[in-house]
mmCIF file as Biopython writes it, N, C-alpha, C and O atoms, coordinates in Angstrom:
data_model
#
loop_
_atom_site.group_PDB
_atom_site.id
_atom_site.type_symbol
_atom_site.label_atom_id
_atom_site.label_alt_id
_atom_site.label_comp_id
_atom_site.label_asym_id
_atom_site.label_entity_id
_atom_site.label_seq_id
_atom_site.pdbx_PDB_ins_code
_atom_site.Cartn_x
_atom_site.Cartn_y
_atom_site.Cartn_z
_atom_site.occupancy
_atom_site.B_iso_or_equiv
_atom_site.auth_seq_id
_atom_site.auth_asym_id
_atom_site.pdbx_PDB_model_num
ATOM 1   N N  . UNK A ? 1  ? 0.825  -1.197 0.000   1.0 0.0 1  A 1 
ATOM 2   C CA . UNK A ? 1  ? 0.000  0.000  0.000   1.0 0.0 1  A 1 
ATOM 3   C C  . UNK A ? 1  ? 0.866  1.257  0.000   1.0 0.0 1  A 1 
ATOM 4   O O  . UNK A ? 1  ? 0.673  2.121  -0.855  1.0 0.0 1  A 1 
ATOM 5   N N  . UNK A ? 2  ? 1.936  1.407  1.048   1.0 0.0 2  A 1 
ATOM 6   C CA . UNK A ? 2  ? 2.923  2.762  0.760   1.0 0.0 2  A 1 
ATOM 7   C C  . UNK A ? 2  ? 3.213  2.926  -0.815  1.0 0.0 2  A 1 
ATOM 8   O O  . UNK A ? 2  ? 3.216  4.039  -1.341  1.0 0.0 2  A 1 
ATOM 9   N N  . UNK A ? 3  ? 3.486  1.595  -1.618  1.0 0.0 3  A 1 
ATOM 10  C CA . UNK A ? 3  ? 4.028  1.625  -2.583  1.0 0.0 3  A 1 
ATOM 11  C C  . UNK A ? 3  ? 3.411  2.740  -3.370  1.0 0.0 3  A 1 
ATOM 12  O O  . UNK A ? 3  ? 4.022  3.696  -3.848  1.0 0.0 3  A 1 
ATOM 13  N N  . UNK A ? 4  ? 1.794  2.443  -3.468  1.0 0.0 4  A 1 
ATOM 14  C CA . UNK A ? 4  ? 0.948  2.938  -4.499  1.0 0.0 4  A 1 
ATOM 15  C C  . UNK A ? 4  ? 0.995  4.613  -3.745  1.0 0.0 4  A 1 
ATOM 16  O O  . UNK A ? 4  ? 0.994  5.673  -4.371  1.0 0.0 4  A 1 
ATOM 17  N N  . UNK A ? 5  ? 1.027  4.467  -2.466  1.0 0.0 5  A 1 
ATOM 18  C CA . UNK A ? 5  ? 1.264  5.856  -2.112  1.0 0.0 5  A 1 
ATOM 19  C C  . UNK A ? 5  ? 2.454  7.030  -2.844  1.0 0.0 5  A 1 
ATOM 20  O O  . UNK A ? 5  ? 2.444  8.090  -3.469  1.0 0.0 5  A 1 
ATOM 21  N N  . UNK A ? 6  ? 3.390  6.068  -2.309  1.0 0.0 6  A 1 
ATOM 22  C CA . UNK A ? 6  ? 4.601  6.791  -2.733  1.0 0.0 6  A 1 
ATOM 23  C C  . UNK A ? 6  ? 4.983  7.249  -4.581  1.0 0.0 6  A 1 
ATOM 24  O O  . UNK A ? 6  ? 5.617  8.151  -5.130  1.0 0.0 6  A 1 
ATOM 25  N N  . UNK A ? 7  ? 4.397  6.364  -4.922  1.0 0.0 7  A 1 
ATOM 26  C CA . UNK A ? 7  ? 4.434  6.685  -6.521  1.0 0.0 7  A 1 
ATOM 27  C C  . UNK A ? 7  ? 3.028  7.631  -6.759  1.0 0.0 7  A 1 
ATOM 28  O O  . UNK A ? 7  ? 2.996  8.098  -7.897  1.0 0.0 7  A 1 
ATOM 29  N N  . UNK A ? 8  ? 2.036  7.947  -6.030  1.0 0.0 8  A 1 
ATOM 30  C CA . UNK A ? 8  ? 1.422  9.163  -6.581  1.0 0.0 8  A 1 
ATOM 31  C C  . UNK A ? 8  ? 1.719  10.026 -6.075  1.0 0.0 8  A 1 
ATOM 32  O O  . UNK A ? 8  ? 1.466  11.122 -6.575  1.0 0.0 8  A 1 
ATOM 33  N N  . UNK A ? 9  ? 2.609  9.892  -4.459  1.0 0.0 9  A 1 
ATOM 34  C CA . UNK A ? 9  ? 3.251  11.750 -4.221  1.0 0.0 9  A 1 
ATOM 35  C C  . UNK A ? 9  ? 4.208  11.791 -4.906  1.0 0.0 9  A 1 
ATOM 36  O O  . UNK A ? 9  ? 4.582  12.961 -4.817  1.0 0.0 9  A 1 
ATOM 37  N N  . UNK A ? 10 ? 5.110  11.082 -5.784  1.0 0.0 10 A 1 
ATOM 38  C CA . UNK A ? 10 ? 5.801  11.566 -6.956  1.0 0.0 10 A 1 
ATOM 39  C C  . UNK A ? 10 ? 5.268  12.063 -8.167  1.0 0.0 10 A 1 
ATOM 40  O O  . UNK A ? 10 ? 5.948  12.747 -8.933  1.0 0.0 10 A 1 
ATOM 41  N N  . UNK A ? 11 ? 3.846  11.696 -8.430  1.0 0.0 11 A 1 
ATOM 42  C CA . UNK A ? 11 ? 3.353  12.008 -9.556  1.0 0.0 11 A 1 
ATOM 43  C C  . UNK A ? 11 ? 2.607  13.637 -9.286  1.0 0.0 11 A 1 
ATOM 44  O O  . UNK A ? 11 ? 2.551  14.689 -9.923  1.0 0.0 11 A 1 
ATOM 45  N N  . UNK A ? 12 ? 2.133  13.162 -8.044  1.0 0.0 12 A 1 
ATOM 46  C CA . UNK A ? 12 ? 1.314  14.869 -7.964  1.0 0.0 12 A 1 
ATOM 47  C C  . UNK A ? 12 ? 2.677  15.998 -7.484  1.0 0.0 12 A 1 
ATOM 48  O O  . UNK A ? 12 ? 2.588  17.208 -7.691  1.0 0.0 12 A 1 
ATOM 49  N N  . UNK A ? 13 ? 3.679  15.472 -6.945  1.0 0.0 13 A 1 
ATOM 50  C CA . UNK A ? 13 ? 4.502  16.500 -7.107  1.0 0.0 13 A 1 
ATOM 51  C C  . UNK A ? 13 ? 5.403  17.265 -8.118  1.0 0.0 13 A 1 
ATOM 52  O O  . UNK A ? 13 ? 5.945  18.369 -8.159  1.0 0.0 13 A 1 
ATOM 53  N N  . UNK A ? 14 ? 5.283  15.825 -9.160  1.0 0.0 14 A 1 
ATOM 54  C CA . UNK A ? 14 ? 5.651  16.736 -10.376 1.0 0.0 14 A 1 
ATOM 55  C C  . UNK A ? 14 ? 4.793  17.612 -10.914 1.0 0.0 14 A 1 
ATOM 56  O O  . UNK A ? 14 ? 5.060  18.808 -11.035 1.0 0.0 14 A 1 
ATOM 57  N N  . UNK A ? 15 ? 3.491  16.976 -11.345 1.0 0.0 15 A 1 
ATOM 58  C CA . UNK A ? 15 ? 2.371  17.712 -11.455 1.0 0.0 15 A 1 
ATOM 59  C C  . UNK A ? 15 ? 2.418  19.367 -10.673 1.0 0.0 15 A 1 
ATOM 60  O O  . UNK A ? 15 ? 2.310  20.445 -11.258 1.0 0.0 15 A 1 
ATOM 61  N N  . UNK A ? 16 ? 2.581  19.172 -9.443  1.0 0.0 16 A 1 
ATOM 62  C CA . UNK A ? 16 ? 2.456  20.499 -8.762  1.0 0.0 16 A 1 
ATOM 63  C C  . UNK A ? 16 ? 3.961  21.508 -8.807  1.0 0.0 16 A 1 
ATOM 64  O O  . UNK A ? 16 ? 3.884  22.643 -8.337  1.0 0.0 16 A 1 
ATOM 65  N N  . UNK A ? 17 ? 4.990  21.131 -9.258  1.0 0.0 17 A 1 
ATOM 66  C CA . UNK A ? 17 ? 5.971  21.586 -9.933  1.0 0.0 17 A 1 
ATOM 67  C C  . UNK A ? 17 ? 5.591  22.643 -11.050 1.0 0.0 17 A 1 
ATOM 68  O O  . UNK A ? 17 ? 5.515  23.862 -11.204 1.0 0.0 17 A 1 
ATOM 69  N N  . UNK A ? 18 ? 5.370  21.290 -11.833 1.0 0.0 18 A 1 
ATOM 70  C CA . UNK A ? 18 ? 5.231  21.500 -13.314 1.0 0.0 18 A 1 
ATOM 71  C C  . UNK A ? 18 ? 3.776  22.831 -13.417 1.0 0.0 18 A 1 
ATOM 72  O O  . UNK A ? 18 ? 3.728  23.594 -14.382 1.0 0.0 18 A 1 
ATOM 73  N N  . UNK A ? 19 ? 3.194  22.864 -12.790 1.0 0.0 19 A 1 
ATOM 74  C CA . UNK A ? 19 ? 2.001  23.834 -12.538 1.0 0.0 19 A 1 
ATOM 75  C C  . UNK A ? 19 ? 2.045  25.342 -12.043 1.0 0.0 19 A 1 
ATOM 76  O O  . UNK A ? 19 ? 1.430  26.355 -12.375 1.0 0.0 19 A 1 
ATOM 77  N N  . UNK A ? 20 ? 3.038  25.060 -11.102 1.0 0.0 20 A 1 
ATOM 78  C CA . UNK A ? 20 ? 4.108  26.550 -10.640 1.0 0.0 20 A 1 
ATOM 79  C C  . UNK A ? 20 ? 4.660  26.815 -11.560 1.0 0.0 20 A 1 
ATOM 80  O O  . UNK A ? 20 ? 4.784  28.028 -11.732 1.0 0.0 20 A 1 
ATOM 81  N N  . UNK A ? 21 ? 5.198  26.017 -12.488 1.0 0.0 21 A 1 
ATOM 82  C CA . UNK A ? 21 ? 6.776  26.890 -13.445 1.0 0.0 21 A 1 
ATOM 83  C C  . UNK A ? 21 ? 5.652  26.965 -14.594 1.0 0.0 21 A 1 
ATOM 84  O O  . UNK A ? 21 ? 6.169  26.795 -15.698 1.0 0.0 21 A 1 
ATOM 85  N N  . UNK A ? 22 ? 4.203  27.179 -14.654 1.0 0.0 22 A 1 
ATOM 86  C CA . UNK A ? 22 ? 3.676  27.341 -15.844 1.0 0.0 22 A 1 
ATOM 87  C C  . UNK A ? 22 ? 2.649  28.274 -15.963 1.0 0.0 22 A 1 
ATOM 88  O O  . UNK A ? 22 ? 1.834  28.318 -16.884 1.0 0.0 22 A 1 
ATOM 89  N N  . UNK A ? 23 ? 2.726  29.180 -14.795 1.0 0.0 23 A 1 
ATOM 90  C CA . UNK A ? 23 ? 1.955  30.679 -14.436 1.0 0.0 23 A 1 
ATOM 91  C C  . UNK A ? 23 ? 2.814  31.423 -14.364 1.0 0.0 23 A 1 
ATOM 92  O O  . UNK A ? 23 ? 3.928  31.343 -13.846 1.0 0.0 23 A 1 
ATOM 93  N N  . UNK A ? 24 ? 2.014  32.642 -15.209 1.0 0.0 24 A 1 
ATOM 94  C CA . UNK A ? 24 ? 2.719  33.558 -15.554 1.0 0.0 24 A 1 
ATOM 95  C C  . UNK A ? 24 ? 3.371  34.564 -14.353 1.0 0.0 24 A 1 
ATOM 96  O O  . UNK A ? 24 ? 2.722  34.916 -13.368 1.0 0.0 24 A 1 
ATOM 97  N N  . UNK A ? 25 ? 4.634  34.920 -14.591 1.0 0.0 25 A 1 
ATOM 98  C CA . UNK A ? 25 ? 4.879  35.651 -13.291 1.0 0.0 25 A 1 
ATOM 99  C C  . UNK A ? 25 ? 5.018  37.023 -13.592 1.0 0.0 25 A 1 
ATOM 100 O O  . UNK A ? 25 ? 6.047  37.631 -13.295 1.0 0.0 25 A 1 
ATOM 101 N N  . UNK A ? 26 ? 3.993  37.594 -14.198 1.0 0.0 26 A 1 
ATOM 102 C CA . UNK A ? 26 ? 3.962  38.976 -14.503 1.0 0.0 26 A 1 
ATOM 103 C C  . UNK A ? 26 ? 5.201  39.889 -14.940 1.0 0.0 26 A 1 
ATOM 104 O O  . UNK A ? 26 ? 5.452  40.011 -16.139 1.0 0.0 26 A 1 
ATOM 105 N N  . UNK A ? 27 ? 6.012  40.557 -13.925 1.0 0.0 27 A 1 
ATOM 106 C CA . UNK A ? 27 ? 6.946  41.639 -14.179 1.0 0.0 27 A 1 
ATOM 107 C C  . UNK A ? 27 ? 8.384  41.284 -13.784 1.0 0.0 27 A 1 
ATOM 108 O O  . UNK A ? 27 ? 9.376  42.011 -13.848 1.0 0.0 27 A 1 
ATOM 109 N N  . UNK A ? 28 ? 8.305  40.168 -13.414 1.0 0.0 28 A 1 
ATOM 110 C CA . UNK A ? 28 ? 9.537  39.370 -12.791 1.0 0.0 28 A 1 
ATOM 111 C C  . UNK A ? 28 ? 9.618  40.028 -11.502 1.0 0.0 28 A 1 
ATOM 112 O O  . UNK A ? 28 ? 8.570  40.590 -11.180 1.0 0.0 28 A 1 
ATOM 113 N N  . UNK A ? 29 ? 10.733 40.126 -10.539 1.0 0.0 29 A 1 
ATOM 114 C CA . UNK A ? 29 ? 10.776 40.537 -9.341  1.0 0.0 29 A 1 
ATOM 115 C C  . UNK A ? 29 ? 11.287 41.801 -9.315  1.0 0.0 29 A 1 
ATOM 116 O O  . UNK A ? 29 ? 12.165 42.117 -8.513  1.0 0.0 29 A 1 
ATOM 117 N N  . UNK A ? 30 ? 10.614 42.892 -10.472 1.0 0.0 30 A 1 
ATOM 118 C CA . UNK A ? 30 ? 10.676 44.421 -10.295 1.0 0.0 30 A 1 
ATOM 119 C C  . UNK A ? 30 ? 9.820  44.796 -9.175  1.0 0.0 30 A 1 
ATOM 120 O O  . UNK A ? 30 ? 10.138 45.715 -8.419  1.0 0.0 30 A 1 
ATOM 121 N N  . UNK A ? 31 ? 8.547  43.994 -9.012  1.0 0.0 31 A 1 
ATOM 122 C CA . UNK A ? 31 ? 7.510  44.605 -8.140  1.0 0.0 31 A 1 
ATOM 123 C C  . UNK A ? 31 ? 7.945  44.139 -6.650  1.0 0.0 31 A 1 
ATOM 124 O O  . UNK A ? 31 ? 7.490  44.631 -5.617  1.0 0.0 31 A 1 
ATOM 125 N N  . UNK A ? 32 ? 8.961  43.044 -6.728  1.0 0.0 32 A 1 
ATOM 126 C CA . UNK A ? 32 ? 9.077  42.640 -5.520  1.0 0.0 32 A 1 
ATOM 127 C C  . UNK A ? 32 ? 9.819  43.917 -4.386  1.0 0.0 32 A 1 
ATOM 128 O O  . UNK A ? 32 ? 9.674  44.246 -3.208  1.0 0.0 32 A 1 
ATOM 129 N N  . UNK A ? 33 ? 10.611 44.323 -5.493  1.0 0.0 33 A 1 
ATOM 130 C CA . UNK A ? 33 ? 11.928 45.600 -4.803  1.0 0.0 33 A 1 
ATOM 131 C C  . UNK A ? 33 ? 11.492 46.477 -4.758  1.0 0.0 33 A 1 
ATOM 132 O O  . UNK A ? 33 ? 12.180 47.350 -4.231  1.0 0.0 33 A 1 
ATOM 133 N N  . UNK A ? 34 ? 10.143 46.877 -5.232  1.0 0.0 34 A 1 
ATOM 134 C CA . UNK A ? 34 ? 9.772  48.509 -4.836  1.0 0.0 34 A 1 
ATOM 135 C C  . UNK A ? 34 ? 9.308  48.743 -6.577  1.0 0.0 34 A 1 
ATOM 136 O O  . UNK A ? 34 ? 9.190  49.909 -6.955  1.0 0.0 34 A 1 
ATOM 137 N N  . UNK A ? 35 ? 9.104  47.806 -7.408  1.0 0.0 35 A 1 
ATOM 138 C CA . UNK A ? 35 ? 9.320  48.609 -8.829  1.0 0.0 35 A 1 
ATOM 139 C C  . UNK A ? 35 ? 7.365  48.867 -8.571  1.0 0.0 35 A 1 
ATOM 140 O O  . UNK A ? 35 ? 6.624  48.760 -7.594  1.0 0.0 35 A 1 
ATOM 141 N N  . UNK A ? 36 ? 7.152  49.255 -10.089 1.0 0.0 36 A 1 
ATOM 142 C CA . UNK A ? 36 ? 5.916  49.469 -10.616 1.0 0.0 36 A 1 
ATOM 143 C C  . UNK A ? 36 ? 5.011  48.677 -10.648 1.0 0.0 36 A 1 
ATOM 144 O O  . UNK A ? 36 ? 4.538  48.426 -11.756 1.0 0.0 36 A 1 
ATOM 145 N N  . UNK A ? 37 ? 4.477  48.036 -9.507  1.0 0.0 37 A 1 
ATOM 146 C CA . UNK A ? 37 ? 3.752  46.408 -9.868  1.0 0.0 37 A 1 
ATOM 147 C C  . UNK A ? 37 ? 2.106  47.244 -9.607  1.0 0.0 37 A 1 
ATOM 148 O O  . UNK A ? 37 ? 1.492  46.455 -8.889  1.0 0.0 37 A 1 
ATOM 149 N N  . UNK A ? 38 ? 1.588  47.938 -9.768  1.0 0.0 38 A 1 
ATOM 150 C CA . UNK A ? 38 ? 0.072  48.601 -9.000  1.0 0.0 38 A 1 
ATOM 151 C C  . UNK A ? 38 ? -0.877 47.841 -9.666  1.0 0.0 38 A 1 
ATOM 152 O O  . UNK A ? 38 ? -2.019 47.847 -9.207  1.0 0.0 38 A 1 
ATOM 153 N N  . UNK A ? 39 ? -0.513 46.864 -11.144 1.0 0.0 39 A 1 
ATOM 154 C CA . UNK A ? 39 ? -1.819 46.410 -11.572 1.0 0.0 39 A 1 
ATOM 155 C C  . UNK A ? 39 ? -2.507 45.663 -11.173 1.0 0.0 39 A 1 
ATOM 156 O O  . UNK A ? 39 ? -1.820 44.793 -10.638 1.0 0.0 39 A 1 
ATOM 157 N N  . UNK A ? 40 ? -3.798 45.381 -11.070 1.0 0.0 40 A 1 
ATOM 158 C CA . UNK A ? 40 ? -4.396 43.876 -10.737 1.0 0.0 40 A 1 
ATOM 159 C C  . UNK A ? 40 ? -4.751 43.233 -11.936 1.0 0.0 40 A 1 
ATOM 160 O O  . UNK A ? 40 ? -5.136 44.001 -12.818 1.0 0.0 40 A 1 
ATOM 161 N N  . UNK A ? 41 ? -4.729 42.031 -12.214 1.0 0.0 41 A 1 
ATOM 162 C CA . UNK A ? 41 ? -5.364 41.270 -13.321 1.0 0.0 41 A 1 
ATOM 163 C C  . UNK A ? 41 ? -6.231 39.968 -12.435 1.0 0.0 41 A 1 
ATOM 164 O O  . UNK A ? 41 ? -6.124 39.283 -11.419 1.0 0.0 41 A 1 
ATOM 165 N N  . UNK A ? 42 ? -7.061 40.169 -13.513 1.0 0.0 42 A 1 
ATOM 166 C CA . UNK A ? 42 ? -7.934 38.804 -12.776 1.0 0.0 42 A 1 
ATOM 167 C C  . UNK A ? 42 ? -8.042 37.822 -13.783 1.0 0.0 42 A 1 
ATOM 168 O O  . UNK A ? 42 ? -8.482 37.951 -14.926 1.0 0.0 42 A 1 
ATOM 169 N N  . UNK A ? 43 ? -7.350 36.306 -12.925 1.0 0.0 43 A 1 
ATOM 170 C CA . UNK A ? 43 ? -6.866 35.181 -13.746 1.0 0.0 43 A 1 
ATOM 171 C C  . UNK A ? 43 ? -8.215 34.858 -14.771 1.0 0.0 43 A 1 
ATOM 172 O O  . UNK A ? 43 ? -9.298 34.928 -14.190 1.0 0.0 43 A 1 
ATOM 173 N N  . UNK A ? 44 ? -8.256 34.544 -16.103 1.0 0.0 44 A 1 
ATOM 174 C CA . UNK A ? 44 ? -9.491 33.948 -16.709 1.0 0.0 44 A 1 
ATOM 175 C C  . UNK A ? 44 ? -8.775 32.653 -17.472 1.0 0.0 44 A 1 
ATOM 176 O O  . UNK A ? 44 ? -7.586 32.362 -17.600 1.0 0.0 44 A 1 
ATOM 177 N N  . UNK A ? 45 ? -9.890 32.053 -17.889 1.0 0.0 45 A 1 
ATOM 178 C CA . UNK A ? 45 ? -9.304 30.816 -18.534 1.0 0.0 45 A 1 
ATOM 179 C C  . UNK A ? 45 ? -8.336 30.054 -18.004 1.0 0.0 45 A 1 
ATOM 180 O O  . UNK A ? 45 ? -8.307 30.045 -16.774 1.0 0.0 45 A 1 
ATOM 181 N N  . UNK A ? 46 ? -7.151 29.101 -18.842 1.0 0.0 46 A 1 
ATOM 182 C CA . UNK A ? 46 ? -6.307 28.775 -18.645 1.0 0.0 46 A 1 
ATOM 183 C C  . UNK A ? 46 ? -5.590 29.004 -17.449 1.0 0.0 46 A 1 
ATOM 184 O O  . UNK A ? 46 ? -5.341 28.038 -16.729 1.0 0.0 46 A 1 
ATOM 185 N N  . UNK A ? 47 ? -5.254 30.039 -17.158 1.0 0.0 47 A 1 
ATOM 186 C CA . UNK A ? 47 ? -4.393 31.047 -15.723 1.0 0.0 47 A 1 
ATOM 187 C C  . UNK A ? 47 ? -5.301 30.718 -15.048 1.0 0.0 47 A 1 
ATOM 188 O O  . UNK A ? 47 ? -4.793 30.192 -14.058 1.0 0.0 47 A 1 
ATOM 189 N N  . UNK A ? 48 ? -6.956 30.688 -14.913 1.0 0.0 48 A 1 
ATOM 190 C CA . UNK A ? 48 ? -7.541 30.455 -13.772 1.0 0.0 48 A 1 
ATOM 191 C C  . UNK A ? 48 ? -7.767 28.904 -13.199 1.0 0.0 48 A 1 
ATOM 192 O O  . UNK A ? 48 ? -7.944 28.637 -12.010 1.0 0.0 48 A 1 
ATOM 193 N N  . UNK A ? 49 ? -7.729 27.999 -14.219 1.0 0.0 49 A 1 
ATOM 194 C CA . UNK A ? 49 ? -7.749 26.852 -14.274 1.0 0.0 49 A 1 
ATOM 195 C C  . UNK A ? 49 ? -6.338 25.888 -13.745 1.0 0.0 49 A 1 
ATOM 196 O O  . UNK A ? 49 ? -6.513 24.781 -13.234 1.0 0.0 49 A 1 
ATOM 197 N N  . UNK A ? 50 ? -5.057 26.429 -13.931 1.0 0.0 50 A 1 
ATOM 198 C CA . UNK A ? 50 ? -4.294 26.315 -13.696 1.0 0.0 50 A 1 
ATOM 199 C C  . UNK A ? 50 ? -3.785 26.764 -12.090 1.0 0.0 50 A 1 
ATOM 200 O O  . UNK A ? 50 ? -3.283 26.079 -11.198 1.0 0.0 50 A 1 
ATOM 201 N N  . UNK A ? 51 ? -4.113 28.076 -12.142 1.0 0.0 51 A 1 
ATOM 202 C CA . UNK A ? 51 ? -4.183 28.355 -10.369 1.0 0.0 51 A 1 
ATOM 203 C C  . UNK A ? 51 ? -5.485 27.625 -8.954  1.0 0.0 51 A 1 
ATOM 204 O O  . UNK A ? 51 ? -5.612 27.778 -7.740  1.0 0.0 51 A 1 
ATOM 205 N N  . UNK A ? 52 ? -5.991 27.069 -9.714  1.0 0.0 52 A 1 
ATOM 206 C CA . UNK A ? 52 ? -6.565 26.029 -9.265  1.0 0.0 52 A 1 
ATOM 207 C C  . UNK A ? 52 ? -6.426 24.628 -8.759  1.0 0.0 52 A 1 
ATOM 208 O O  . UNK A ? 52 ? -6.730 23.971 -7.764  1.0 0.0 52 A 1 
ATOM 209 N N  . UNK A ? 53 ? -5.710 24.448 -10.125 1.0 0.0 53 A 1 
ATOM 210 C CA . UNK A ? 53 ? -4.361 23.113 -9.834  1.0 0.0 53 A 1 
ATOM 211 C C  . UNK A ? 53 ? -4.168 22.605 -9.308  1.0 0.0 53 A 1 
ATOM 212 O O  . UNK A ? 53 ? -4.349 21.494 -8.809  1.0 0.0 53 A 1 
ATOM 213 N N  . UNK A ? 54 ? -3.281 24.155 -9.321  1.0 0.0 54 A 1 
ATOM 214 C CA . UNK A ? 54 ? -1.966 24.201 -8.425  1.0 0.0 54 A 1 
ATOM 215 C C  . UNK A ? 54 ? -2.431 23.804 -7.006  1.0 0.0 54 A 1 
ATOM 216 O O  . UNK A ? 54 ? -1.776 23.050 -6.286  1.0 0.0 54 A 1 
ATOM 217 N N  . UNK A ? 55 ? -3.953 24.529 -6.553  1.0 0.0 55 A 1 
ATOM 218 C CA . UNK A ? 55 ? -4.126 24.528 -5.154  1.0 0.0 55 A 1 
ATOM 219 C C  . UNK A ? 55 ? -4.538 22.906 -4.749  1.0 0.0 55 A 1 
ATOM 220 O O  . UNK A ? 55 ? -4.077 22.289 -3.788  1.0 0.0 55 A 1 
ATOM 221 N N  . UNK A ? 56 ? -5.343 22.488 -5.557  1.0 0.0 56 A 1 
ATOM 222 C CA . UNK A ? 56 ? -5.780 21.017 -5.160  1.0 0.0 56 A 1 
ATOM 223 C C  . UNK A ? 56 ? -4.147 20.010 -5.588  1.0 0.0 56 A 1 
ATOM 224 O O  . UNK A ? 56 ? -3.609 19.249 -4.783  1.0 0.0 56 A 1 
ATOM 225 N N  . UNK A ? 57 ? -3.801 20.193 -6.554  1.0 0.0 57 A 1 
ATOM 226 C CA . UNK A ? 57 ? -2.261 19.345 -6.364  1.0 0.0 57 A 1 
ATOM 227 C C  . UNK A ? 57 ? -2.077 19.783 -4.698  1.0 0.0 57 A 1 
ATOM 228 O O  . UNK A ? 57 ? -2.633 19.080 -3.854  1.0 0.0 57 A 1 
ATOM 229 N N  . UNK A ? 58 ? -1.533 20.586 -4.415  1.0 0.0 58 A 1 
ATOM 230 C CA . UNK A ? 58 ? -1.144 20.931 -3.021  1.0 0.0 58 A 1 
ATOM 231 C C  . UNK A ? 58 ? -1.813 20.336 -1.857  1.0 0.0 58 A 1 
ATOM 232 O O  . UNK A ? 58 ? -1.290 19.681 -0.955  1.0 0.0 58 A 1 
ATOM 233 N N  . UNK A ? 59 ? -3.255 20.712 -2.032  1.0 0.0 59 A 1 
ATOM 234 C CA . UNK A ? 59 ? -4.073 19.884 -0.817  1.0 0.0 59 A 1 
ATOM 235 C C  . UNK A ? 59 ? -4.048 18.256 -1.130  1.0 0.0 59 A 1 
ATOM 236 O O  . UNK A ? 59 ? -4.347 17.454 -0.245  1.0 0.0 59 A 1 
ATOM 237 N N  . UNK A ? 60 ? -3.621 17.782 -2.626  1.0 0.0 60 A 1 
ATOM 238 C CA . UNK A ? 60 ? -3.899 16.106 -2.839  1.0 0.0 60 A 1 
ATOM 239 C C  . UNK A ? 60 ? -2.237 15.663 -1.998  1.0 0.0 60 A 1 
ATOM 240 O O  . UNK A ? 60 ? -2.175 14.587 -1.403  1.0 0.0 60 A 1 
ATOM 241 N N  . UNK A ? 61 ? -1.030 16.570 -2.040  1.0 0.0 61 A 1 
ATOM 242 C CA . UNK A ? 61 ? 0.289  16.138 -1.634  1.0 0.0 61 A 1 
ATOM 243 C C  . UNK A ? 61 ? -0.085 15.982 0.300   1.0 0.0 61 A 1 
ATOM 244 O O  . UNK A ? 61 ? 0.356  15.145 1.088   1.0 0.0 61 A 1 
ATOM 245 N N  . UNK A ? 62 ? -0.868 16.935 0.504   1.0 0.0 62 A 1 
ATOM 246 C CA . UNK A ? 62 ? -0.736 17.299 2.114   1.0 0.0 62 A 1 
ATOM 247 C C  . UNK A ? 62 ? -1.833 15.819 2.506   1.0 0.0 62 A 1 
ATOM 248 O O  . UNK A ? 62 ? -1.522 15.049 3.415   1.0 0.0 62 A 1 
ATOM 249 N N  . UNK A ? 63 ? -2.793 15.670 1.867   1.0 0.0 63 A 1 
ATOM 250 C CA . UNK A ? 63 ? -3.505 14.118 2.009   1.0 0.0 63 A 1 
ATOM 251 C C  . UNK A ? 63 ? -2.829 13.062 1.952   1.0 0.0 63 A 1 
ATOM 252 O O  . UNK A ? 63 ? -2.703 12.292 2.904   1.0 0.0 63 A 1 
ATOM 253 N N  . UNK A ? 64 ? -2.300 12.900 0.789   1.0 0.0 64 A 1 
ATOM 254 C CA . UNK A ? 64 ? -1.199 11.909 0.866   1.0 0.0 64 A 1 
ATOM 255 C C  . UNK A ? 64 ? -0.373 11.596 1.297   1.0 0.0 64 A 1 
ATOM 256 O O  . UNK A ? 64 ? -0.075 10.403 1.230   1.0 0.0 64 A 1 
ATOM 257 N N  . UNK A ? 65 ? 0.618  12.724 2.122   1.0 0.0 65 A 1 
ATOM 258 C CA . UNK A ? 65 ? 1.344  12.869 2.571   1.0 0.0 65 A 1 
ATOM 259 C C  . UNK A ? 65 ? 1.110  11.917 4.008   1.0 0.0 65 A 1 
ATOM 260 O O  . UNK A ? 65 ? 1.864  11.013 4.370   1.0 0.0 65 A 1 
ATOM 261 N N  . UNK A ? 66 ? -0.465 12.494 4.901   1.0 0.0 66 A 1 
ATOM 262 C CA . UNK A ? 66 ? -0.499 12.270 5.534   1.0 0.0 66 A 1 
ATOM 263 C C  . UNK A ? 66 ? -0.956 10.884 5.887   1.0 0.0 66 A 1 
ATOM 264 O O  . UNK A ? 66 ? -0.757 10.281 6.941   1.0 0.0 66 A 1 
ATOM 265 N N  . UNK A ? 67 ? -1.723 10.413 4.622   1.0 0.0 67 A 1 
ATOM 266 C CA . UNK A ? 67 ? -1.861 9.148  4.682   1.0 0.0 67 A 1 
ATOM 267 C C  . UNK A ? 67 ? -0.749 7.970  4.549   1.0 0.0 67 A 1 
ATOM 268 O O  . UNK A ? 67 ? -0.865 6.901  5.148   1.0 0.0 67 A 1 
ATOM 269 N N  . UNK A ? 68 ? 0.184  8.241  3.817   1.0 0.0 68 A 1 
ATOM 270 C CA . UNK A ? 68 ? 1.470  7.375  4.139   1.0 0.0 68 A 1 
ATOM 271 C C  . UNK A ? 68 ? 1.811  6.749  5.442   1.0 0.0 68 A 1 
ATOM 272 O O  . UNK A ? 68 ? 1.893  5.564  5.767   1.0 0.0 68 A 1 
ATOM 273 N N  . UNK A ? 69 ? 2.033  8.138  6.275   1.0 0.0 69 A 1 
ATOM 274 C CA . UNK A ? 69 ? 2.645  8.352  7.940   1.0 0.0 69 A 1 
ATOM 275 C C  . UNK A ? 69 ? 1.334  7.733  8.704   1.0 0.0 69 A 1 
ATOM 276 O O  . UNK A ? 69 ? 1.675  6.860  9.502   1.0 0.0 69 A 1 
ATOM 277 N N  . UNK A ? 70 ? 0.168  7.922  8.670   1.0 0.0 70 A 1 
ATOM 278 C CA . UNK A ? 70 ? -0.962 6.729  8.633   1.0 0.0 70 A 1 
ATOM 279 C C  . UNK A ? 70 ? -0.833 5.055  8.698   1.0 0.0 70 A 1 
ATOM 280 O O  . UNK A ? 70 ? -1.149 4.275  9.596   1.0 0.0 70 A 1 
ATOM 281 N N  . UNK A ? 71 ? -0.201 4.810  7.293   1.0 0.0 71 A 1 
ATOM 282 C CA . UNK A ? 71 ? -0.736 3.254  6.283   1.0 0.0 71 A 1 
ATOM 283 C C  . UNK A ? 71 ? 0.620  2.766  7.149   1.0 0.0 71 A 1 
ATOM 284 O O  . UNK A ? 71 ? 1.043  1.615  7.037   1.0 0.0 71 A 1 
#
């Protein structure tokens, strides 16, 4: 049973990798230092679907996670 565990927190963590390095990061880290960042955009489509993901990859790693330390 760990087995099947352990090979889907490898899979959803690539997944949840691969999901971070594939939203857009706007202005790069000008806005982080003080630059010009004042815009808001609101995610549609794709970007919104994707930041979504990202969040359930995250909550499926923290389940799994915990079910391992569980099984």
């Amino acid at each position: 049973m760990n087995t099947y565990i352990s090979i889907a927190l490898i899979v959803l963590s690539v997944l949840l990798v691969a999901s971070v390095l594939l939203q857009q990061i706007g202005n790069g880290l000008s806005s982080t230092f003080g630059g010009a960042g004042g815009s808001y955009q609101t995610r549609r489509g794709f970007e919104k679907i994707l930041f979504r993901a990202t969040i359930v990859f995250g909550i499926l790693i923290m389940i799994g996670s915990i079910a391992y330390i569980v099984v």
